[in-house]
C-alpha positions as CSV (number, residue, x, y, z in Angstrom):
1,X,21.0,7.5,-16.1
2,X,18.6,4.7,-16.2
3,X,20.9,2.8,-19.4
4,X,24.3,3.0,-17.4
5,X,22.0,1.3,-14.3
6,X,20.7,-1.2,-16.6
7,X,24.5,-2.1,-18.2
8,X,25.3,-2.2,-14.9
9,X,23.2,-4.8,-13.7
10,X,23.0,-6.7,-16.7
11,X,26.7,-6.8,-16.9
12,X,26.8,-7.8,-13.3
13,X,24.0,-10.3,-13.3
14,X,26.6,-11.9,-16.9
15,X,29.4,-12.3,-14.6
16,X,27.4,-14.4,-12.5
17,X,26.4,-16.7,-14.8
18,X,30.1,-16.5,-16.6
19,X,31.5,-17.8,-12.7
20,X,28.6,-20.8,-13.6
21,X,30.7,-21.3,-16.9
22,X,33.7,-21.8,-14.9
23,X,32.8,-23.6,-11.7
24,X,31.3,-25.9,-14.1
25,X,34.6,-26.9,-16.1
26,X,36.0,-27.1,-12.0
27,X,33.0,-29.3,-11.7
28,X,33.4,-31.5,-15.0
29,X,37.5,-31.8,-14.3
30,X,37.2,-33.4,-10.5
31,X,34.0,-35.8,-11.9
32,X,36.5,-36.8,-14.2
33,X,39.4,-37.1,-11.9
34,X,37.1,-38.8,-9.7
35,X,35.8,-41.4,-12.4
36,X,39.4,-41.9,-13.6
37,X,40.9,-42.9,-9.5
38,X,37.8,-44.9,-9.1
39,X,38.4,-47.7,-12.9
40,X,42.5,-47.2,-11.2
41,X,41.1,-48.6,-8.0
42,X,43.4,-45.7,-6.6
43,X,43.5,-45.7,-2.6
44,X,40.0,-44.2,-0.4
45,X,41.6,-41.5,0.8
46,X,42.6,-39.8,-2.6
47,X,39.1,-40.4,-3.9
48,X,37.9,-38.7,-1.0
49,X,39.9,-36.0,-1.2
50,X,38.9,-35.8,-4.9
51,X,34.8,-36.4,-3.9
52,X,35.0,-33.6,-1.7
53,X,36.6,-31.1,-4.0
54,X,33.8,-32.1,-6.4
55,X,31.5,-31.3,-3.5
56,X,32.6,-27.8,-3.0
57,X,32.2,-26.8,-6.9
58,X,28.7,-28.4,-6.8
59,X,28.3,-26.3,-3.5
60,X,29.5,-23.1,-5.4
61,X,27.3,-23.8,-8.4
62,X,24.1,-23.9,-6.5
63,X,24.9,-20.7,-4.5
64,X,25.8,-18.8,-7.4
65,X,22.9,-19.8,-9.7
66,X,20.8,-19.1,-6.1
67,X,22.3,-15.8,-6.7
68,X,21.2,-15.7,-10.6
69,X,17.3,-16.6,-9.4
70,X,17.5,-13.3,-7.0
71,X,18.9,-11.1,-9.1
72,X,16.6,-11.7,-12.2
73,X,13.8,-10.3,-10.2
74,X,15.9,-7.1,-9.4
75,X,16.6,-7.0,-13.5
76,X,13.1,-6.6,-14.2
77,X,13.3,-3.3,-12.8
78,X,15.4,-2.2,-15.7
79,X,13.7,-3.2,-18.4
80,X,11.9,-0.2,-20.5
């Protein structure tokens, strides 16, 4: 019983850090977009727009790898 709890949470605790993987292309994509509006001298408001999506990624990153930190102390419970 205690290997199926310790694939559990170890498979668990991988997802989180695969979301990381993918909120961080998010991330990288709008910093580009971003970058690219800002040398186009694109109007405020669409880099705003832009700024803030990058903002809620960054947001999403920091609560998930918050996540990560918490759940490695419950891990060590599995180990052998």
């Amino acid at each position: 019983m205690k290997i199926l709890n310790e694939g559990v949470g170890y498979e668990l605790y991988s997802r989180g850090a695969d979301r990381v993987v993918v909120q961080s292309k998010q991330l990288a994509f709008f910093a580009e977009k971003l970058a690219k509006l800002t040398r186009e001298n694109k109007p405020l408001r669409e880099r705003v727009k832009v700024l803030k999506e990058l903002k809620k990624w960054q947001d999403s990153i920091k609560r998930e790898i918050t996540f990560l930190e918490k759940d490695i102390d419950n891990l060590e419970g599995y180990k052998k």
